[in-house]
C-alpha positions as CSV (number, residue, x, y, z in Angstrom):
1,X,-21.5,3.0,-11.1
2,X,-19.7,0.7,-13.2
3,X,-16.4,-1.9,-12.4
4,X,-18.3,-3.5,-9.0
5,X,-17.0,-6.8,-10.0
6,X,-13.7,-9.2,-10.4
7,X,-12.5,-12.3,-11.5
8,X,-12.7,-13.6,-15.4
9,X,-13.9,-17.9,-13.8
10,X,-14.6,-17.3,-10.4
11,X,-16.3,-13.5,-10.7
12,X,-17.9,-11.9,-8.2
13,X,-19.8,-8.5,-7.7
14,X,-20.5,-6.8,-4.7
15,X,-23.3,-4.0,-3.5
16,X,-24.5,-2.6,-0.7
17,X,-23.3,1.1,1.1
18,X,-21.7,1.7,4.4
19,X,-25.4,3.0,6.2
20,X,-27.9,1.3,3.6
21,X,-29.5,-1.6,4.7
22,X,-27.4,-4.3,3.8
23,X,-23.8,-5.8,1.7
24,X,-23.2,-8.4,-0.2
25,X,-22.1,-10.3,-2.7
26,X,-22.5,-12.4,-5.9
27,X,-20.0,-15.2,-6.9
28,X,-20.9,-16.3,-10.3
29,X,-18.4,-19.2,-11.7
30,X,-18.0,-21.3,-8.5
31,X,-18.0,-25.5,-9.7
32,X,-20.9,-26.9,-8.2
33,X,-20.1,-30.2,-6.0
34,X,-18.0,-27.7,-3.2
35,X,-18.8,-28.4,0.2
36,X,-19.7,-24.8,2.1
37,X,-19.1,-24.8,5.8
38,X,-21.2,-22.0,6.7
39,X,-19.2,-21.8,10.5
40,X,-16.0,-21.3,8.3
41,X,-17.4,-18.3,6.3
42,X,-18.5,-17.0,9.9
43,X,-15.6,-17.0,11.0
44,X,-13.8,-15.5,8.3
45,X,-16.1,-12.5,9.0
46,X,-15.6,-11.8,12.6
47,X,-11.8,-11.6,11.8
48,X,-12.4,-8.2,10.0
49,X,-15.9,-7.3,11.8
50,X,-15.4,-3.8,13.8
51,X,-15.3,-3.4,17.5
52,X,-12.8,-6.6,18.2
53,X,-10.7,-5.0,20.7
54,X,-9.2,-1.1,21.8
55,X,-7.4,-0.9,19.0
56,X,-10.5,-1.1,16.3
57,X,-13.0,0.9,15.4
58,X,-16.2,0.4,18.0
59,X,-18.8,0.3,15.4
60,X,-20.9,-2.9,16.2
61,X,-22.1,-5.3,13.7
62,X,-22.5,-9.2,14.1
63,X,-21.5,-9.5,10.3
64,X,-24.4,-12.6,10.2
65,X,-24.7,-13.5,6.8
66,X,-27.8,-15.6,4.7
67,X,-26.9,-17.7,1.6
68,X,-29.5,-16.7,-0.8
69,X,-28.9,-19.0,-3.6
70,X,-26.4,-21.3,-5.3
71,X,-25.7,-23.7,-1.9
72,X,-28.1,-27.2,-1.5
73,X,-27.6,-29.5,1.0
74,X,-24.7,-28.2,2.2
75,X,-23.2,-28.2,-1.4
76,X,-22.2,-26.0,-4.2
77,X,-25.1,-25.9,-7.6
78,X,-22.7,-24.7,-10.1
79,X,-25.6,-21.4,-9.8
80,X,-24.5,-17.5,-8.7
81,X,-23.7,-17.5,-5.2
82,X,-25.6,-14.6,-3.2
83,X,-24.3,-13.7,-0.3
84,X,-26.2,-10.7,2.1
85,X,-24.7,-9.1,5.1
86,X,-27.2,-6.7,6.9
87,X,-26.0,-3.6,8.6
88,X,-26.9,-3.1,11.9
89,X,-25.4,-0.4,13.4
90,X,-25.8,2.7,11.6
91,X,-25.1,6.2,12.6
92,X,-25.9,8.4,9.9
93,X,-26.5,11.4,12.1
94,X,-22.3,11.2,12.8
95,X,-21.9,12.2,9.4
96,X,-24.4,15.1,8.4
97,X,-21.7,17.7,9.3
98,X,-19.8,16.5,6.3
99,X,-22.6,16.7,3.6
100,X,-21.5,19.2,1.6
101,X,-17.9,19.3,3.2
102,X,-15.1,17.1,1.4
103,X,-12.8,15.6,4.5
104,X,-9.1,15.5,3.6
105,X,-8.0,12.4,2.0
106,X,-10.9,10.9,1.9
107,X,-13.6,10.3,-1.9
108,X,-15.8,13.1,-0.9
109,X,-14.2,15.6,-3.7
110,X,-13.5,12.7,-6.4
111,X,-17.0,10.9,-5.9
112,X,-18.7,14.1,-5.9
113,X,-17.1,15.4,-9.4
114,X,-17.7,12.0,-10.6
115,X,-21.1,11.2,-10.4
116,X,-22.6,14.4,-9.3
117,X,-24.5,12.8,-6.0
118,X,-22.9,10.9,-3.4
119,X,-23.6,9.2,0.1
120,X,-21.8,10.9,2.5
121,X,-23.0,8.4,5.2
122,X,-19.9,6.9,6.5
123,X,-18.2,7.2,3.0
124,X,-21.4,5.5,0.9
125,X,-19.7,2.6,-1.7
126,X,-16.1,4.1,-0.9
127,X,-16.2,3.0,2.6
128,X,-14.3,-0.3,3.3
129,X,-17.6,-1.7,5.1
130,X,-17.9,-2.9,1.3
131,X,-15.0,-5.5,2.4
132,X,-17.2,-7.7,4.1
133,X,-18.3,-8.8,1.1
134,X,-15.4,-10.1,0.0
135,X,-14.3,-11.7,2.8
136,X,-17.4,-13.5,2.4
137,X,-16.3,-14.2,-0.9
138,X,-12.9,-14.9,-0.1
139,X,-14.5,-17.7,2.1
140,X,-15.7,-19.7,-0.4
141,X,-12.5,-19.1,-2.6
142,X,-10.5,-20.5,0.6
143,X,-12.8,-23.5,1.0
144,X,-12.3,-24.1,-3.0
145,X,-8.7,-24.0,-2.4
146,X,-8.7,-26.0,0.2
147,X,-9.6,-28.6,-2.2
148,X,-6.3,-28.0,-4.3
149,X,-4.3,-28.0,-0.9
150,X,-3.4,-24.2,-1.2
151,X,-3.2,-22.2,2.2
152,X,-2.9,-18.9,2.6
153,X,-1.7,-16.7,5.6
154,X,-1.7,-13.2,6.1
155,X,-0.1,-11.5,9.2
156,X,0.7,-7.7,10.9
157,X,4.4,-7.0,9.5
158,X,5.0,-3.8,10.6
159,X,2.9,-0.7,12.0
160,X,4.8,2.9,11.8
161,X,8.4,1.8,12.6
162,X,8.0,-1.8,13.8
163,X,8.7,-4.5,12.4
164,X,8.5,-7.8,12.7
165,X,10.8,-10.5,11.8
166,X,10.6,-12.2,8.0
167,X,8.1,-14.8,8.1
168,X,10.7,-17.5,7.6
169,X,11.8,-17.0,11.4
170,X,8.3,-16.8,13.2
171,X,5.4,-19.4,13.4
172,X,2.8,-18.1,11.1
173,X,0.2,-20.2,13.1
174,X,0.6,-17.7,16.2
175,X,-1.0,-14.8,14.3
176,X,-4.2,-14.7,15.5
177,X,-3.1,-15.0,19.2
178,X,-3.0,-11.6,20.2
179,X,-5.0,-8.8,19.0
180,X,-2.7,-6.9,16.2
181,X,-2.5,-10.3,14.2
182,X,1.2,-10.1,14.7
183,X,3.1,-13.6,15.0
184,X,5.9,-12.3,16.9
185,X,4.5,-11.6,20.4
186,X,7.3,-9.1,21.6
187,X,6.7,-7.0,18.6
188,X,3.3,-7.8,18.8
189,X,2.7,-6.0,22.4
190,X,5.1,-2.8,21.0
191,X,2.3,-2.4,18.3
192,X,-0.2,-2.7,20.6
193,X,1.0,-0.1,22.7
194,X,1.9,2.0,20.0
195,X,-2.0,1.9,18.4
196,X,-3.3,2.4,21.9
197,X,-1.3,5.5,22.1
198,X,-2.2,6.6,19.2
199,X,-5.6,6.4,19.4
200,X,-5.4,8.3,22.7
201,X,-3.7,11.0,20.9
202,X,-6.6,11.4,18.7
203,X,-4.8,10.4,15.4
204,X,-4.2,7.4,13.2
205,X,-1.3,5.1,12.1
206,X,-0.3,2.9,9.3
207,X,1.3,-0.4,8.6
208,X,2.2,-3.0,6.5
209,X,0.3,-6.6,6.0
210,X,2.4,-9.3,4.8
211,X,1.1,-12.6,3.1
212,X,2.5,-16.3,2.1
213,X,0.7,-18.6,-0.1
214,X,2.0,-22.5,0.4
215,X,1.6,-25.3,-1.9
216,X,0.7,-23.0,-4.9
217,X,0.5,-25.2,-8.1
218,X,3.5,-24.3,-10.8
219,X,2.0,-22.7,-14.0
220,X,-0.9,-20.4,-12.0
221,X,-0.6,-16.8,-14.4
222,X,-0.7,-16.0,-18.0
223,X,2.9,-14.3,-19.8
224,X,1.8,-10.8,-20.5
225,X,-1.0,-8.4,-19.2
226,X,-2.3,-11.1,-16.6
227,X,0.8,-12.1,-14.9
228,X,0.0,-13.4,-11.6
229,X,2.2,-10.8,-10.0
230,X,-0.2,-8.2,-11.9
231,X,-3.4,-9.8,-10.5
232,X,-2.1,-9.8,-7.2
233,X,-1.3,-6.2,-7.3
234,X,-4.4,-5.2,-8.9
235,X,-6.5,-7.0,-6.1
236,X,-4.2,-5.6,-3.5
237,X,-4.6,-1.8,-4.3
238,X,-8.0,-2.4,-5.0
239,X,-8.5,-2.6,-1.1
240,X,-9.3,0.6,1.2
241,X,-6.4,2.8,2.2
242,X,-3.7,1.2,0.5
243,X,-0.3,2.7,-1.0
244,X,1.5,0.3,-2.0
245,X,2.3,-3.9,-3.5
246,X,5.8,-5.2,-3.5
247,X,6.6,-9.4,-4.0
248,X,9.5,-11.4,-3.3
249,X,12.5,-9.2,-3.0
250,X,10.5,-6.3,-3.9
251,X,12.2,-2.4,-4.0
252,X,15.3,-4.1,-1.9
253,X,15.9,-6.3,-4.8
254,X,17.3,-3.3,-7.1
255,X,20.1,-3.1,-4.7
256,X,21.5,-6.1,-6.1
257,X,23.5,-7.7,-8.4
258,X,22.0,-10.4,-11.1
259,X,24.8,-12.4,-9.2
260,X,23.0,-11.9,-6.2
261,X,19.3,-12.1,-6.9
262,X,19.2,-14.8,-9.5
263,X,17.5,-18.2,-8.0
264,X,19.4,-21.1,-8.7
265,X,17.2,-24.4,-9.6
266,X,17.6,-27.4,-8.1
267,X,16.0,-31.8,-8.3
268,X,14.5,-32.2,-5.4
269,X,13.4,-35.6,-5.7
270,X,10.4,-35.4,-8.6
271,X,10.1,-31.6,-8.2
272,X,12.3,-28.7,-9.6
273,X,12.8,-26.2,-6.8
274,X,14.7,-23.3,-6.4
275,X,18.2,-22.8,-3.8
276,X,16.8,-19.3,-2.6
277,X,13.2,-17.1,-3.4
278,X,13.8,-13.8,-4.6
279,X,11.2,-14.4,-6.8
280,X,8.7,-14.6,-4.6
281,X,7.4,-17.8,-5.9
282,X,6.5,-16.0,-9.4
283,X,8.6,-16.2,-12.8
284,X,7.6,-14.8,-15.7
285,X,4.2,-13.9,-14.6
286,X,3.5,-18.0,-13.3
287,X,3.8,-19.7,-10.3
288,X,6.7,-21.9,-9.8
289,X,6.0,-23.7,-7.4
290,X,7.6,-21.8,-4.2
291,X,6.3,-19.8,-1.7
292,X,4.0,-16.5,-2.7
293,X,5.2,-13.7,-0.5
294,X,3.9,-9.9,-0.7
295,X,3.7,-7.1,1.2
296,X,0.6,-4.4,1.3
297,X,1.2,-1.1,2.6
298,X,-1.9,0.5,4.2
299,X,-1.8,4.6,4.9
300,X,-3.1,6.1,8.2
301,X,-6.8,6.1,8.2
302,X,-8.1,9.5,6.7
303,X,-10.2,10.3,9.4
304,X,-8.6,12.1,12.4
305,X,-10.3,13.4,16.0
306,X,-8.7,16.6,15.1
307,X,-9.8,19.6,13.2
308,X,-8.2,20.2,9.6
309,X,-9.0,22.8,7.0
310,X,-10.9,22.0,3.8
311,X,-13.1,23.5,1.7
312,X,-17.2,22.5,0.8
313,X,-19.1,22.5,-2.9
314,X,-19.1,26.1,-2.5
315,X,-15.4,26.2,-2.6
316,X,-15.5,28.4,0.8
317,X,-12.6,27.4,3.3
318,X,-14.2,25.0,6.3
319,X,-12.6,23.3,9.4
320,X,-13.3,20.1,9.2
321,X,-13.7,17.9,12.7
322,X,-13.9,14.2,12.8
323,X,-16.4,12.1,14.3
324,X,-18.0,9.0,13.9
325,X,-16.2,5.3,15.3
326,X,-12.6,4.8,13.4
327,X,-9.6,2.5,12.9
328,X,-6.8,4.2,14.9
329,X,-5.1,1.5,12.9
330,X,-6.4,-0.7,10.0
331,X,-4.0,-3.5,9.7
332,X,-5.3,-5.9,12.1
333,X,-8.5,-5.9,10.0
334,X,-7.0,-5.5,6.8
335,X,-5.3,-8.9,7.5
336,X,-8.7,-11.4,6.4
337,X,-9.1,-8.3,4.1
338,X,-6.0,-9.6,2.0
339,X,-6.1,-13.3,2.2
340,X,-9.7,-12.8,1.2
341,X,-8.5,-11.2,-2.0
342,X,-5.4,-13.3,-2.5
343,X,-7.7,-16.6,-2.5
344,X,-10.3,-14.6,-5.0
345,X,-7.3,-14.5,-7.3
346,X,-6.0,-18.0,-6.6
347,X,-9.2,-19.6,-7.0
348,X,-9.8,-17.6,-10.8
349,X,-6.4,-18.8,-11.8
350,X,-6.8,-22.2,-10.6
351,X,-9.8,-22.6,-13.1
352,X,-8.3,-20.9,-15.8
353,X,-5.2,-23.3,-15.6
354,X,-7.4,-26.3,-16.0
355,X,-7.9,-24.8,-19.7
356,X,-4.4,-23.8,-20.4
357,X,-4.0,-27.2,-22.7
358,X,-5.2,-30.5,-23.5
């Protein structure tokens, strides 16, 4: 199985299944000299680890990780990174009913054409237990950035039909206060309620996960088939379950004029800025300097507590019942999920830059 890794500088490659014993990853390209805080990777990982609150999945795993190599004295080698996550709590038993059944929506019927032999334990490589890894990862690309001065936030936008406010007009430190990861607390509590009665119902819900990145060098992206937009994108829809990648002004911004859209530039004492940020903080495939906004639009998770029709290899019609522990919801996981990948794609471009020109 071949395209298990990303990055062109900062690279990594991740392995493990959903029910084998263990995840992980390998971060080849790191500079050595970066200090790791090991608590600060730990914590990235319990942000996405199942079984948080109601409205996850109750699957338990501590998500403990061990730094295999690459790390001395507290400090980056310059060496590949290895990072292992063991699994813990297995059920493979949940999932024998599905072994030679393909569940609706889900990579039973692709992986099985495709390679001829897949794990149907939990979903195998297709499940999004595989993103532990790159939070993991992410971790060290946050810590790298951290360096350069570059935060970045992801948050709970919407989940079915609500929404919360733009992130200009909320206070993007309050997201981890409740358990959606929304900002806004009285939208907050209506998602909360609304994923609660979802799950109840036996069914599953989507949503939207929003993200800024501050303090974002100008001239981050290449002009043509590596635009930082594209990267962005790629790493985005590269994550379980979702549908979708819009930045800056996104779809709404065809329903302007150029009058309208166009961001004027301004002095700002030593630095060029821009009057508005249609943009979205990218021109021309490169950072300029502004604020990075996207949105990710994550589908309703695939599996339901309900029976649906299908078929199995035989091609003979099946019902199909769920079971197992599920998201009712995955945004409020998905949200370390995305600034994991955003910071693996800041970090790459962030090295690439520094060979841009003499």
């Amino acid at each position: 199985m071949s395209s298990n890794s990303y990055g062109t500088l900062f690279r990594i490659s991740t392995f493990g299944e959903s029910h084998g014993p263990a995840i992980g990853v390998v971060i080849d390209g790191c500079p050595a000299g970066l200090p790791v805080d090991e608590t600060f990777i730990q914590h990235e990982l319990d942000r996405r680890k199942p079984g948080q609150s109601k409205i996850t999945t109750q699957r338990k795993e501590d998500d403990t990780f061990k730094i295999l190599s690459g790390v001395f004295e507290g400090k980056t080698t310059g060496m590949p990174i290895a990072i292992v996550i063991e699994n813990q709590d297995q059920r493979s038993k949940d999932y024998s009913h599905i072994a030679n059944t393909f569940r609706p929506s889900h990579a039973d019927f692709t992986y099985e054409v495709k390679y001829g032999n897949r794990d149907y334990r939990g979903g195998g490589r297709s499940s999004a237990r595989e993103t532990a890894a790159r939070v993991a990862a992410g971790a060290v690309a946050k810590l790298l950035l951290q360096h350069f001065g570059v935060s970045i936030q992801a948050y709970v936008s919407k989940v079915g039909d609500l929404s919360a406010p733009h992130y200009t007009l909320m206070d993007l430190a309050r997201t981890e206060d409740n358990i959606v990861r929304c900002p806004d607390p009285v939208t907050a509590e209506k998602m909360i309620e609304l994923i609660d009665q979802v799950r109840l119902d036996r069914d599953t819900i989507g949503g939207v996960v929003s993200c800024v990145i501050k303090n974002t060098p100008v001239g981050l992206g290449e002009p043509v088939f590596d635009r930082l937009h594209a990267e962005l994108g790629k790493a985005m829809l590269s994550i379980n379950a979702v549908k979708g990648f819009e930045y800056g002004s996104g779809f709404h911004g065809t329903t302007l004029r150029g009058s309208q859209h166009n961001d004027e530039f301004y002095q700002d004492g030593d630095r060029v800025r821009t009057k508005t940020n249609l943009s979205g903080g990218i021109q021309g495939g490169i950072s300029n300097g502004e604020d990075i906004y996207f949105n990710v639009a994550f589908k309703p998770v695939a599996t339901i507590m309900q029976d649906q029709s299908s078929v199995d290899k035989l091609g003979q019609e099946v019902t199909v019942s769920g079971k197992g522990r599920h998201d009712p919801c995955v945004v409020p996981r998905a949200v370390p999920i995305v600034e994991a990948m955003a910071s693996l794609v800041l970090a790459d471009f962030l090295l690439r830059a520094r060979a841009s020109r003499i």
